[in-house]
Short mmCIF file of the C-alpha atoms (twelve columns), coordinates in Angstrom:
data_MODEL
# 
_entry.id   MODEL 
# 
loop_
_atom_site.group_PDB 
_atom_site.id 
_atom_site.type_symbol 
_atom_site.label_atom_id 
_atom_site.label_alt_id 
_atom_site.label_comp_id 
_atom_site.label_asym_id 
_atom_site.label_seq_id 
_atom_site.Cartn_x 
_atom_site.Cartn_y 
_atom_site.Cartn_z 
_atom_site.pdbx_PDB_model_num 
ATOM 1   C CA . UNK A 1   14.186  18.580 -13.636 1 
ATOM 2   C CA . UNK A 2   12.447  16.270 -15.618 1 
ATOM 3   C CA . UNK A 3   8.147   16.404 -15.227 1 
ATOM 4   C CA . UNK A 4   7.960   12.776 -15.524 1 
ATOM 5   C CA . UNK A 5   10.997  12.132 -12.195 1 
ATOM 6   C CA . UNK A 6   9.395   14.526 -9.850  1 
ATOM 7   C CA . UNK A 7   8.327   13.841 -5.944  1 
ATOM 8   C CA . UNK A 8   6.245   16.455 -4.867  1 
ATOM 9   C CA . UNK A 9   4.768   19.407 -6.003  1 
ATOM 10  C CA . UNK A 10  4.535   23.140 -3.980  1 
ATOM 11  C CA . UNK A 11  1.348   24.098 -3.120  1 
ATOM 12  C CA . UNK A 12  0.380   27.627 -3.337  1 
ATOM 13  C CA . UNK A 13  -3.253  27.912 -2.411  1 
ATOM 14  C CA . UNK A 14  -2.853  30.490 0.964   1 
ATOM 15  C CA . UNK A 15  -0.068  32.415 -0.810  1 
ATOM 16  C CA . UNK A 16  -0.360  36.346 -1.393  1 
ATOM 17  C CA . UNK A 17  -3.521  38.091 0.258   1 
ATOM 18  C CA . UNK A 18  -2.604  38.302 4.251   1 
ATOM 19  C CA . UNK A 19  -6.244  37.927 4.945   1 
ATOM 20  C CA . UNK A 20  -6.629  35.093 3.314   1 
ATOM 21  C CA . UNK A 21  -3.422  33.561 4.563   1 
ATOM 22  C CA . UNK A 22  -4.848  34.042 7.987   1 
ATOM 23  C CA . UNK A 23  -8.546  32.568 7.677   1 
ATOM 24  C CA . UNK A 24  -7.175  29.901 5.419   1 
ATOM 25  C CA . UNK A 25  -4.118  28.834 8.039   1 
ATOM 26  C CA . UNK A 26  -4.610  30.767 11.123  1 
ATOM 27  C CA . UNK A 27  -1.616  33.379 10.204  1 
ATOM 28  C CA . UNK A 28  -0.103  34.832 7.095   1 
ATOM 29  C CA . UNK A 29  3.751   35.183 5.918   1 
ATOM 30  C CA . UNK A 30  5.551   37.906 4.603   1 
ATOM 31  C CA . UNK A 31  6.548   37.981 1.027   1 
ATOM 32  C CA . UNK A 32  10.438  37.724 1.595   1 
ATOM 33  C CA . UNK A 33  9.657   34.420 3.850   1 
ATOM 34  C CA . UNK A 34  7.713   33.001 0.457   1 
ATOM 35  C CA . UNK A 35  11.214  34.297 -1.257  1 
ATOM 36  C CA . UNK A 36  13.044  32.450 0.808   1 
ATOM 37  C CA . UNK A 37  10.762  29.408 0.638   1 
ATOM 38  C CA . UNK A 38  11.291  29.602 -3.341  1 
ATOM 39  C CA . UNK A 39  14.710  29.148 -2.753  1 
ATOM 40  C CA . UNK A 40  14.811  26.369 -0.262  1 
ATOM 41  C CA . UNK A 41  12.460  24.605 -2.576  1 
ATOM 42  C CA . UNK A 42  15.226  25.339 -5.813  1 
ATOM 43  C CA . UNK A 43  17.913  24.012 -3.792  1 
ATOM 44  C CA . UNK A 44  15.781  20.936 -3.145  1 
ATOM 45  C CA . UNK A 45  15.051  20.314 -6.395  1 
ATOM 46  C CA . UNK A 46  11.592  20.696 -5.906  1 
ATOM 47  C CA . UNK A 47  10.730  23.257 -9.039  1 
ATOM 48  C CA . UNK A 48  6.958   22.868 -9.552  1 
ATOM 49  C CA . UNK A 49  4.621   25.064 -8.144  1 
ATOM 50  C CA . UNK A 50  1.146   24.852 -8.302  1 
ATOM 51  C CA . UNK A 51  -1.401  28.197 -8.980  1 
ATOM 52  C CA . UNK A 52  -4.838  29.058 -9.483  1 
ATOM 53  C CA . UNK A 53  -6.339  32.276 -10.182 1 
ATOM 54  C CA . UNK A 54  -8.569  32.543 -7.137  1 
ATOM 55  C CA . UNK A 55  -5.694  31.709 -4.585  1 
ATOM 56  C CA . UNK A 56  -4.881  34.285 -2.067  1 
ATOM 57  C CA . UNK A 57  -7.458  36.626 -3.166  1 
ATOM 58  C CA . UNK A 58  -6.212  37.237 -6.807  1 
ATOM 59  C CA . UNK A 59  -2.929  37.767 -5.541  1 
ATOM 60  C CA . UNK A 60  -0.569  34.669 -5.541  1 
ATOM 61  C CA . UNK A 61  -0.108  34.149 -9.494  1 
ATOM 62  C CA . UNK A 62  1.520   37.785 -9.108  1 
ATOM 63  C CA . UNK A 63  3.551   36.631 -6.479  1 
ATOM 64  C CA . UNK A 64  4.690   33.631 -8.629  1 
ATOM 65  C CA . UNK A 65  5.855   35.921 -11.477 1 
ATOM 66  C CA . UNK A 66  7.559   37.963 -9.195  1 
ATOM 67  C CA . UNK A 67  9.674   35.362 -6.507  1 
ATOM 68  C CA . UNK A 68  10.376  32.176 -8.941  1 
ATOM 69  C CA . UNK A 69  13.176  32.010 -11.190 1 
ATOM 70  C CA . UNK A 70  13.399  30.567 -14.631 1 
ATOM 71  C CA . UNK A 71  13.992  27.345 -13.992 1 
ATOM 72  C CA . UNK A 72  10.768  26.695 -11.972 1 
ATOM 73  C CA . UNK A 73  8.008   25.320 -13.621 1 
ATOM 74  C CA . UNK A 74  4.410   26.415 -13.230 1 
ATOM 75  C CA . UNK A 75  1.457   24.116 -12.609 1 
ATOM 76  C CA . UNK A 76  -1.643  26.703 -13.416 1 
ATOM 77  C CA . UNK A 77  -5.545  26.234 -13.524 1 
ATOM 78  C CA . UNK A 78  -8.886  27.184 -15.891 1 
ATOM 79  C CA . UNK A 79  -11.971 26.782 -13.719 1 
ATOM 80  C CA . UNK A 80  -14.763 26.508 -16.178 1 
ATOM 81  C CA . UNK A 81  -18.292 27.657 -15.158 1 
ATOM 82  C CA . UNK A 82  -21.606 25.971 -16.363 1 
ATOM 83  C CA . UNK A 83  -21.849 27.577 -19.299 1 
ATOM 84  C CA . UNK A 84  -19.323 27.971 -22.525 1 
ATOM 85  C CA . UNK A 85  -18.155 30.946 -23.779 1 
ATOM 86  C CA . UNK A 86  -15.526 30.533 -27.272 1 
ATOM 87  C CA . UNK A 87  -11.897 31.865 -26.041 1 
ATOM 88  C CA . UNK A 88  -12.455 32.012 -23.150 1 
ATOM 89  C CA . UNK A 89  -9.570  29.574 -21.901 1 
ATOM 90  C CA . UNK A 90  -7.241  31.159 -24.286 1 
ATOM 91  C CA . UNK A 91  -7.938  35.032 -22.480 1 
ATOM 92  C CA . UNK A 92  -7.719  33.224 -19.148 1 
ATOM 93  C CA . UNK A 93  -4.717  31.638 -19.954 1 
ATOM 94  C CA . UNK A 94  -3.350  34.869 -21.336 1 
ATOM 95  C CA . UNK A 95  -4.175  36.395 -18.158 1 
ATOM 96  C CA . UNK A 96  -2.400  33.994 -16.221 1 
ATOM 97  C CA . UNK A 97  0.859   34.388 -18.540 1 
ATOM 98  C CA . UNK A 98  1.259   37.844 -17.745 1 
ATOM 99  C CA . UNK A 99  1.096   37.730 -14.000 1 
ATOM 100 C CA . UNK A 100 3.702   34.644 -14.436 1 
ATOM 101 C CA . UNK A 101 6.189   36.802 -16.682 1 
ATOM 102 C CA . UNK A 102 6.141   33.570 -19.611 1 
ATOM 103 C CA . UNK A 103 5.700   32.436 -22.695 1 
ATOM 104 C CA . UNK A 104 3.985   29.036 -21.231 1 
ATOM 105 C CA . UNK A 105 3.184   26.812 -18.207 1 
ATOM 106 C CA . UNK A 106 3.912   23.497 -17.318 1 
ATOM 107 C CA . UNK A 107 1.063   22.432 -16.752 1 
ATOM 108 C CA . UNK A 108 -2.343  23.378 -17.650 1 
ATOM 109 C CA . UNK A 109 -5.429  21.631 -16.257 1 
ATOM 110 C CA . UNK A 110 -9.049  22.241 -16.776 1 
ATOM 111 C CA . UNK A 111 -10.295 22.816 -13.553 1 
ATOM 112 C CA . UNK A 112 -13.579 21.231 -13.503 1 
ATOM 113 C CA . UNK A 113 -16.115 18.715 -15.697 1 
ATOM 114 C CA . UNK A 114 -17.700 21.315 -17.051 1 
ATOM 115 C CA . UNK A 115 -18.095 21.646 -21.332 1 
ATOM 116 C CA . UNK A 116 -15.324 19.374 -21.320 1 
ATOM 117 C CA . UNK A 117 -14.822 18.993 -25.209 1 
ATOM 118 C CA . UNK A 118 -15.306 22.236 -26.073 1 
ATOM 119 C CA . UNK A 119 -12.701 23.339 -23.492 1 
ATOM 120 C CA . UNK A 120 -10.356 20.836 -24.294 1 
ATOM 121 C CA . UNK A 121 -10.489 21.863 -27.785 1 
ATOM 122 C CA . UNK A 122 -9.217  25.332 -26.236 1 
ATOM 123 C CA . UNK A 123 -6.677  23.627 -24.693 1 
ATOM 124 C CA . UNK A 124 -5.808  21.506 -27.017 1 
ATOM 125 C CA . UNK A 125 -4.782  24.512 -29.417 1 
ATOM 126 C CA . UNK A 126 -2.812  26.718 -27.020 1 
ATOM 127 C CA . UNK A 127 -0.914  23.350 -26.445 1 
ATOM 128 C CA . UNK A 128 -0.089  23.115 -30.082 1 
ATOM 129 C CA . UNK A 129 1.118   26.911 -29.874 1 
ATOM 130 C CA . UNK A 130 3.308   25.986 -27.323 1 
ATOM 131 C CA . UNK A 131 1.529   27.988 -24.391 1 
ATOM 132 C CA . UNK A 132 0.644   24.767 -22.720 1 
ATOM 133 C CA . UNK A 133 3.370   22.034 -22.638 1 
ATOM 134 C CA . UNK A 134 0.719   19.284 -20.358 1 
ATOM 135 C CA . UNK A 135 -2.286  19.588 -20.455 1 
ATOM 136 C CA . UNK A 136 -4.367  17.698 -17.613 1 
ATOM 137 C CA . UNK A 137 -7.564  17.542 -15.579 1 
ATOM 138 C CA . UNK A 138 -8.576  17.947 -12.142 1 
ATOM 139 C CA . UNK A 139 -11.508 16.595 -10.194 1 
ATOM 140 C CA . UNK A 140 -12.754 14.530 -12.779 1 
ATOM 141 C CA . UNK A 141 -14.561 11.253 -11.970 1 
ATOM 142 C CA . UNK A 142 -13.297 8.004  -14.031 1 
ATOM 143 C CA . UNK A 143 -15.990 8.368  -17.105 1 
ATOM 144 C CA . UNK A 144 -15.110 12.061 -17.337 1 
ATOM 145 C CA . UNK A 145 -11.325 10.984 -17.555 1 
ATOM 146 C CA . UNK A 146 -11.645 8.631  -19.892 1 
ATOM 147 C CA . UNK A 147 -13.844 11.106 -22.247 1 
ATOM 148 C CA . UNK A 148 -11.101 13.704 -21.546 1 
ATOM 149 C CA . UNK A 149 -9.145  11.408 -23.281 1 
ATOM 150 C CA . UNK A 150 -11.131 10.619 -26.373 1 
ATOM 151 C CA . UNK A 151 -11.269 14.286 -26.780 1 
ATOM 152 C CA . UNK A 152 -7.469  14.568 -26.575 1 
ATOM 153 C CA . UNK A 153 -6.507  11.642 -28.674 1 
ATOM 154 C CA . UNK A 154 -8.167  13.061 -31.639 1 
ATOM 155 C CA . UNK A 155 -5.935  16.109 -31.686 1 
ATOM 156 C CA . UNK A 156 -3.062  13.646 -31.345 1 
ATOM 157 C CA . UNK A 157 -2.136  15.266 -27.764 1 
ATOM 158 C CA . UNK A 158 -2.065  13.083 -24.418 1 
ATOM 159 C CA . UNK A 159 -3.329  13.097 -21.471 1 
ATOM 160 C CA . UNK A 160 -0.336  14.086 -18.684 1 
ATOM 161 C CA . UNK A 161 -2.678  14.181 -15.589 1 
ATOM 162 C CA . UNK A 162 -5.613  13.868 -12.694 1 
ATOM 163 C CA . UNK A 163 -5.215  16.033 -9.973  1 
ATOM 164 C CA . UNK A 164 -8.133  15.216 -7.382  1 
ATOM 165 C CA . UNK A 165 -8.167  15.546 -4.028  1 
ATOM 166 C CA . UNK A 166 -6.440  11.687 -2.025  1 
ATOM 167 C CA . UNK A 167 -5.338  11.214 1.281   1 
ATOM 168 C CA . UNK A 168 -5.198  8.403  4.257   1 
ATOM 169 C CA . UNK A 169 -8.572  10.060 4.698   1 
ATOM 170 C CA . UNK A 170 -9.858  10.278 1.421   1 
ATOM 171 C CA . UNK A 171 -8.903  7.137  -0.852  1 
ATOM 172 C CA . UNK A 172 -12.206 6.681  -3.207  1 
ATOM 173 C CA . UNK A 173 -10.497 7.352  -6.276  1 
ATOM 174 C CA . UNK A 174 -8.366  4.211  -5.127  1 
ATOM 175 C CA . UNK A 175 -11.257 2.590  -4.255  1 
ATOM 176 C CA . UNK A 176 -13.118 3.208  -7.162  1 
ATOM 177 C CA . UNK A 177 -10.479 2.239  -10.312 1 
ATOM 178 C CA . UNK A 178 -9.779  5.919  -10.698 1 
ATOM 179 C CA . UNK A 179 -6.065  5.619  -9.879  1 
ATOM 180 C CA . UNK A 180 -5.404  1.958  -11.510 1 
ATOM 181 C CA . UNK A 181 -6.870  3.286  -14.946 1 
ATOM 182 C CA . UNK A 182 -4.019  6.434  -14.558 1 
ATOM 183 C CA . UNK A 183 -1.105  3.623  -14.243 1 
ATOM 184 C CA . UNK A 184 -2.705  1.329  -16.808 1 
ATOM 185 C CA . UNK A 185 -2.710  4.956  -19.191 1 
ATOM 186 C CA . UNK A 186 0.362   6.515  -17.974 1 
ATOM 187 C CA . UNK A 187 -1.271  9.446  -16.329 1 
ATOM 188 C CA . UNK A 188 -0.492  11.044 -13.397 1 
ATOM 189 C CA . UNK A 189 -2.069  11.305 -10.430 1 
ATOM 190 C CA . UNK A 190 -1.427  14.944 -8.382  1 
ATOM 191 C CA . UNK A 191 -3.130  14.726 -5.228  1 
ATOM 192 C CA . UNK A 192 -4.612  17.561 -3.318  1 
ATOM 193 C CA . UNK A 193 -5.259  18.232 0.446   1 
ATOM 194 C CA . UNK A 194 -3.011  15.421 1.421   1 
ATOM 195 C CA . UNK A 195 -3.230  16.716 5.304   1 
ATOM 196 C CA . UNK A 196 -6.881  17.359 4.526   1 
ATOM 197 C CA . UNK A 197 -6.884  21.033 5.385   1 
ATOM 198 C CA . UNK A 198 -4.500  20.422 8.706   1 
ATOM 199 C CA . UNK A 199 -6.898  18.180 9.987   1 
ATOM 200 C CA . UNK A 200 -3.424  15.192 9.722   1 
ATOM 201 C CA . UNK A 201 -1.549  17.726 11.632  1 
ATOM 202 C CA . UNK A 202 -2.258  16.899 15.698  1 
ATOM 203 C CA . UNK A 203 -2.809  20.126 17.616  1 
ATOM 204 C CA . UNK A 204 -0.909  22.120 19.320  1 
ATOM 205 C CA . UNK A 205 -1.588  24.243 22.564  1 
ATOM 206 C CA . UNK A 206 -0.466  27.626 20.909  1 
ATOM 207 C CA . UNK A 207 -1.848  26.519 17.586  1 
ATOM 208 C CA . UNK A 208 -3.129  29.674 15.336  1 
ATOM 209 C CA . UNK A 209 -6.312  29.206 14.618  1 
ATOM 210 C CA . UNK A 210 -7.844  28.591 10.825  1 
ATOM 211 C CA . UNK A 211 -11.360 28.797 9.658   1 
ATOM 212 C CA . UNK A 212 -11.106 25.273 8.412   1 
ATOM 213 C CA . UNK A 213 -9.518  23.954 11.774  1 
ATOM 214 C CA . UNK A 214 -12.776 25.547 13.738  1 
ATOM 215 C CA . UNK A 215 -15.231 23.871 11.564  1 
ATOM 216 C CA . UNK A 216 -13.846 20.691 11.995  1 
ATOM 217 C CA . UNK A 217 -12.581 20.976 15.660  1 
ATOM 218 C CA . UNK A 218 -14.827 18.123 16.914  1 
ATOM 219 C CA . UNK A 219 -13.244 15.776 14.035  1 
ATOM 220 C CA . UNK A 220 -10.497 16.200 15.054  1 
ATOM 221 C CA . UNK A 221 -10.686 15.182 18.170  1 
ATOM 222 C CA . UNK A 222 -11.730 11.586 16.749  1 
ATOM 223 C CA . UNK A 223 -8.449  11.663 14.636  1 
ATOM 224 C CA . UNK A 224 -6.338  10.825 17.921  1 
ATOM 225 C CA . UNK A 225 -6.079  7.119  17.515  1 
ATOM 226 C CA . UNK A 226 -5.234  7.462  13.943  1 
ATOM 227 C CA . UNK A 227 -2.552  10.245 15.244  1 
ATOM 228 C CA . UNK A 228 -0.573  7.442  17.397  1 
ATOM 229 C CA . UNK A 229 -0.573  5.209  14.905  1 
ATOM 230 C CA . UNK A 230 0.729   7.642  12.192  1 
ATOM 231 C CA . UNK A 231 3.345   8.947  15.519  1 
ATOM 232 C CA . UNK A 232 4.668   5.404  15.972  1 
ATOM 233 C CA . UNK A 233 5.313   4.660  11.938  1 
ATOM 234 C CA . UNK A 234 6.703   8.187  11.422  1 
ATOM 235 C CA . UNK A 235 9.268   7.018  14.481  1 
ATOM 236 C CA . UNK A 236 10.731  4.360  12.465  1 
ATOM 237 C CA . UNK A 237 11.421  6.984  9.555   1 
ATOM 238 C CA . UNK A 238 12.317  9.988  11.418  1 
ATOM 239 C CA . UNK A 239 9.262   11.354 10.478  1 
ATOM 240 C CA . UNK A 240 6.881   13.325 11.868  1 
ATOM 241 C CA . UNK A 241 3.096   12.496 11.579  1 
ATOM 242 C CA . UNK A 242 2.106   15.529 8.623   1 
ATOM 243 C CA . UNK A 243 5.175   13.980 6.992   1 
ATOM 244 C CA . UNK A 244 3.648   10.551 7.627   1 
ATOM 245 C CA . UNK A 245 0.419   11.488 5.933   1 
ATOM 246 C CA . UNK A 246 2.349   13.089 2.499   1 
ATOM 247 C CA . UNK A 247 4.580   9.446  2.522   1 
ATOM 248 C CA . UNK A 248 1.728   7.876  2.050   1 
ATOM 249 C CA . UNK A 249 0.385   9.323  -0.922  1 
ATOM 250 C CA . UNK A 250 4.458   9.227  -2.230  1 
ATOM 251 C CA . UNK A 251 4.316   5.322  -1.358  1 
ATOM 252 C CA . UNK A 252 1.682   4.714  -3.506  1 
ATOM 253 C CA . UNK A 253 3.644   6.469  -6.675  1 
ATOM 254 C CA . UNK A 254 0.718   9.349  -6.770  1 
ATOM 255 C CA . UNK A 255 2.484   13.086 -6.442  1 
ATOM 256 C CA . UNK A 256 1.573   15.153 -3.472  1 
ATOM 257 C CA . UNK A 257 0.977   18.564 -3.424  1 
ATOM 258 C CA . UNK A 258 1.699   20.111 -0.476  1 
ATOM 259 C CA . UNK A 259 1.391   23.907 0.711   1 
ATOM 260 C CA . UNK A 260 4.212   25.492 1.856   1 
ATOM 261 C CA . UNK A 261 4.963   29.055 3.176   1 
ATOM 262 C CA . UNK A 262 8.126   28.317 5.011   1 
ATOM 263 C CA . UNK A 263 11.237  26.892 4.266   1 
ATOM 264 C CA . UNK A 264 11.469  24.205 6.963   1 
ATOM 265 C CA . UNK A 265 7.977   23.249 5.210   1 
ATOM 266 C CA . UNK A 266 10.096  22.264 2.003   1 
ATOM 267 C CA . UNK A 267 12.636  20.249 3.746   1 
ATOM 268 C CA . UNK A 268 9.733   18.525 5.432   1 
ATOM 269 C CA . UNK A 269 8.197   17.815 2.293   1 
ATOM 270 C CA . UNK A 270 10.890  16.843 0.673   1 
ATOM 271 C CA . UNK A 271 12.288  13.941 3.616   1 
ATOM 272 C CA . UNK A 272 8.704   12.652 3.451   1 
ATOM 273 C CA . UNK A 273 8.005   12.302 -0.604  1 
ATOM 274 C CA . UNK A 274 11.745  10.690 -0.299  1 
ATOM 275 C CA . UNK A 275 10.607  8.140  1.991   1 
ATOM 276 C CA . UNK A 276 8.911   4.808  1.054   1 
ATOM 277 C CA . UNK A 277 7.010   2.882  3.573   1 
ATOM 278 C CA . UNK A 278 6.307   -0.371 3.526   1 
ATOM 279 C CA . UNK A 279 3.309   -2.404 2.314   1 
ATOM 280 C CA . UNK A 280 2.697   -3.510 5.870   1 
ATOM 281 C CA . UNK A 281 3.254   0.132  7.052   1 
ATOM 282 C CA . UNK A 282 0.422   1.188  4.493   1 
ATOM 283 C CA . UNK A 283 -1.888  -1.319 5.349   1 
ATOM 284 C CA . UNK A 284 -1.426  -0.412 9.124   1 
ATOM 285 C CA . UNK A 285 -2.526  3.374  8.260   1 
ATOM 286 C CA . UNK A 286 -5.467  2.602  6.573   1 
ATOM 287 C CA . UNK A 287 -6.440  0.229  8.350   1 
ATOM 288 C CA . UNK A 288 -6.619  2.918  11.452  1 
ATOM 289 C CA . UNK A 289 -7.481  5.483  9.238   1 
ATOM 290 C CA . UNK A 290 -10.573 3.488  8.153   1 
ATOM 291 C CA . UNK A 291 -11.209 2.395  11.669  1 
ATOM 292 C CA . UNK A 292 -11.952 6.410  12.847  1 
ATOM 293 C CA . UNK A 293 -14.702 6.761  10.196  1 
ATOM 294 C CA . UNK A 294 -14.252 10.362 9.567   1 
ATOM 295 C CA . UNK A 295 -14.107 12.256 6.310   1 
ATOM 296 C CA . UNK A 296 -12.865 16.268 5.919   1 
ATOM 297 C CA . UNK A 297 -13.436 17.482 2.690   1 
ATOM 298 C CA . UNK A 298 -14.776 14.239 0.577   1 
ATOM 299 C CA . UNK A 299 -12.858 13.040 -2.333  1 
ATOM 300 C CA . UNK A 300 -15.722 14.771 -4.775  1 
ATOM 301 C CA . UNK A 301 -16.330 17.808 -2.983  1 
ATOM 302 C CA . UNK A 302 -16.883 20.331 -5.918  1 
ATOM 303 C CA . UNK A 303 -19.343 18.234 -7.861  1 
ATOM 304 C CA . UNK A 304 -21.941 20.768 -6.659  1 
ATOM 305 C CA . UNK A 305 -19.934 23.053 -9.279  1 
ATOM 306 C CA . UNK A 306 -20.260 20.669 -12.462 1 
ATOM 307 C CA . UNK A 307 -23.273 21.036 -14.836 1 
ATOM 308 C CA . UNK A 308 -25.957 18.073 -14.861 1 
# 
């Protein structure tokens, strides 16, 4: 599969510790249903899985190395602190190639604003090794992006992609040029928390329960209006209304990343990233999305983690 022709990515972020699994979504999985996930996903065509170090407690970029065959490709992370330390992207990198079983990743993205030349320099080097075959950046804001790619163009080496956190809920990046300066550049635009933590998911009586669903239980509750009007688009497509929510972001030609433990999760995600709605259709979502006048996470929510 070709980087620049896919629909969707895999999320990873509640894979591997069972603890975590179960205060991140209410209930963990066993690691032959993530095997089995792997190869729904393979048969779908949907080969790119996104990692991160921290994810399931230290445990999911194992888990990676261990259940995806060769011709998956890996979407992995280096979350900078505030302060810079020389090699260390290369020995985090390193780190992150032995627990895959490869010579190189996919996709490489620094992680946060934080010493951004210096480690893009990093970066820039391991890419000319061949460790790194994109290299992109995730929650930057539009000056950092466009200084991430100064920094890049000097080495001769472009800029693949933003991944920041967009949904129905969440569209600043939209609002603020963000996302027209990645088509006017030819970068691409992952986006993260698409169902904004299951908060786009309508509840269920027998629902497990999640940390993040109890912390924003009275939100949710406000969502309901936006819920029927997600329920009667998602009718005309034979969709449901999570799948709704992960159309959208595919309608607007940004790449969702969505978690998934189960296999009927990948055949979801795959029907929805495959489905265009309609410029009305959009404009009817936000337009009840913006009428609820909630936000979940907050398109910037880790700026607290970037040096002033």
């Amino acid at each position: 599969m070709n980087i620049e022709h896919m629909k969707a990515v895999i999320g990873t972020n509640s894979w591997g510790s069972r603890l975590y699994g179960r205060l991140l979504r209410g209930s963990a999985v066993s690691e032959e249903t993530l095997r089995e996930t792997v190869g729904t996903a393979v048969k779908a065509d949907l080969l790119m899985f996104d990692t991160a170090q921290d994810y399931g407690l230290g445990k999911e970029q194992k888990l990676i190395g261990a259940l995806c065959p060769a011709e998956t490709m890996i979407s992995a992370k280096y979350t900078p602190g505030k302060r810079y330390q020389s090699g260390q992207v290369r020995r985090s990198l390193e780190m992150d190639l032995r627990d895959f079983g490869r010579d190189s990743v996919e996709v490489y993205w620094l992680h946060l604003p934080n010493c951004i030349e210096q480690n893009l320099t990093e970066m820039a080097a391991l890419y000319r090794e061949g460790k790194i075959r994109h290299i992109g950046i995730s929650n930057f804001d539009l000056n950092e992006c466009k200084a991430a790619q100064r920094i890049l163009s000097r080495s001769g080496i472009p800029l693949y992609g933003v991944q920041n956190h967009y949904s129905l809920l969440a569209r600043d990046w939209e609002q603020n040029g963000l996302t027209a300066w990645c088509r006017e550049n030819g970068v691409s635009f992952w986006a993260w928390a698409v169902l904004e933590e299951g908060m786009l998911v309508p509840p269920k009586r027998d629902e497990s329960r999640s940390v993040m669903k109890m912390i924003f239980r009275k939100k949710r509750e406000r969502l309901v209006p936006l819920y029927r009007k997600m329920k009667e688009i998602g009718a005309k497509h034979h969709l449901t209304i999570p799948q709704v929510a992960t159309a959208f972001v595919a309608s607007k030609g940004f790449l969702p990343i969505c978690g998934c433990r189960k296999p009927y999760q990948v055949t979801q995600l795959q029907a929805a990233a495959g489905t265009q709605l309609s410029a009305a259709e959009i404009a009817e979502l936000e337009q009840a999305a913006d009428a609820v006048q909630i936000k979940i996470l907050g398109a910037d929510m880790f700026r607290f983690a970037v040096k002033k």
